[in-house]
C-alpha positions as CSV (number, residue, x, y, z in Angstrom):
1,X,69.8,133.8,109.9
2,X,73.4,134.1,111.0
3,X,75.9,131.4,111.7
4,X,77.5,131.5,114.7
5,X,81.2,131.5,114.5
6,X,83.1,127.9,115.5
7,X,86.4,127.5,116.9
8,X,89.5,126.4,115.0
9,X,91.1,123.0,115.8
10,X,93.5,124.9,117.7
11,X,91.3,127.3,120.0
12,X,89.5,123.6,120.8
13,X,92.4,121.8,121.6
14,X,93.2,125.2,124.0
15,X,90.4,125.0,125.6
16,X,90.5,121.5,126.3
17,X,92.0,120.3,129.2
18,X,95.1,118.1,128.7
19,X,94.7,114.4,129.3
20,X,97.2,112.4,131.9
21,X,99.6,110.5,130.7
22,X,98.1,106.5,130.3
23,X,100.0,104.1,133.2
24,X,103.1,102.6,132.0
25,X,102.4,98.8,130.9
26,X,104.1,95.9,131.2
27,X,105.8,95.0,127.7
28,X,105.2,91.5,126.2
29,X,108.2,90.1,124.8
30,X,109.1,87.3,122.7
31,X,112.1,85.7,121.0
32,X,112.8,87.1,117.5
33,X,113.8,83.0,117.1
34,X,111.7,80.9,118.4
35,X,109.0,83.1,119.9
36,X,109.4,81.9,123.5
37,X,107.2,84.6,125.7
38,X,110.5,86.3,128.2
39,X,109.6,87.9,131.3
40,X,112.1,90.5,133.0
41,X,113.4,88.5,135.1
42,X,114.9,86.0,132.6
43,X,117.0,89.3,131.2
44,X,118.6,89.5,135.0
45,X,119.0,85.5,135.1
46,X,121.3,85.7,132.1
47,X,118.5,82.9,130.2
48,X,117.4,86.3,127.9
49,X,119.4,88.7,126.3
50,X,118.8,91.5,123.7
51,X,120.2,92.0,120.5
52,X,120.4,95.3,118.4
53,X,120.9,95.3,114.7
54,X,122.5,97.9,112.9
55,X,119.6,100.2,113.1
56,X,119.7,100.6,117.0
57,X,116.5,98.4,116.9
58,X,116.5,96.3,119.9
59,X,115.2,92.5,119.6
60,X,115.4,89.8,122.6
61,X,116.2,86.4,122.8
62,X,116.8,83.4,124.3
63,X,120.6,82.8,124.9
64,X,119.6,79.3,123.6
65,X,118.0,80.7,119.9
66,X,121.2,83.8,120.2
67,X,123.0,82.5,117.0
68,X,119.6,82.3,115.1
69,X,118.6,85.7,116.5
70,X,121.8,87.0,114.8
71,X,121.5,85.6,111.9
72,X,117.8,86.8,111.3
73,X,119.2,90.1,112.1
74,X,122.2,89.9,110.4
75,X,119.3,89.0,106.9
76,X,117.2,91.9,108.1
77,X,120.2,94.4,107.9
78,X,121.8,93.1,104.1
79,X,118.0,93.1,103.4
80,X,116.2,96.3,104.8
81,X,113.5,93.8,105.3
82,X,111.5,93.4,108.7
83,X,113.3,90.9,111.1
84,X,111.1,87.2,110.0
85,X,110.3,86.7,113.7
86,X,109.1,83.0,114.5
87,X,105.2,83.5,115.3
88,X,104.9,83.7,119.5
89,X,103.9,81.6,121.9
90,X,103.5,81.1,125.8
């Protein structure tokens, strides 16, 4: 008895009709300080702000915890270590 012939990866993926795109979601942020949960709206209010270390990574925080922020980054960038976030909370 013969085999019957299967597609490639490829000739599946071809056939296979492509999927939407999933909804954009809301992002949950925190402060790389002291892991305050910010909502958008404390970016317009001027209470969050977001930080970028030399990487182009982008980190947010609480104007409050900004120094810290900075000098978490600042340890992450001499280091090429992940940022030590504080652990988040709401």
């Amino acid at each position: 008895m013969k085999r019957e012939k299967r597609l490639t990866k490829r000739e599946r993926k071809a056939l296979a009709p492509a999927r939407p795109a999933a909804p954009q979601q809301h992002k949950h942020i925190h402060c790389v300080a002291c892991g305050k949960h910010l909502d958008d709206i404390e970016f317009t209010q001027g209470t969050a702000t977001w930080l970028q270390c030399l990487h182009r990574s982008r980190f947010a925080s609480c104007t409050v915890c900004a120094d810290v922020s900075k000098r978490l980054l600042a340890e992450h960038d001499r280091t090429g270590q992940p940022v030590q976030s504080a652990q988040a909370w709401h």
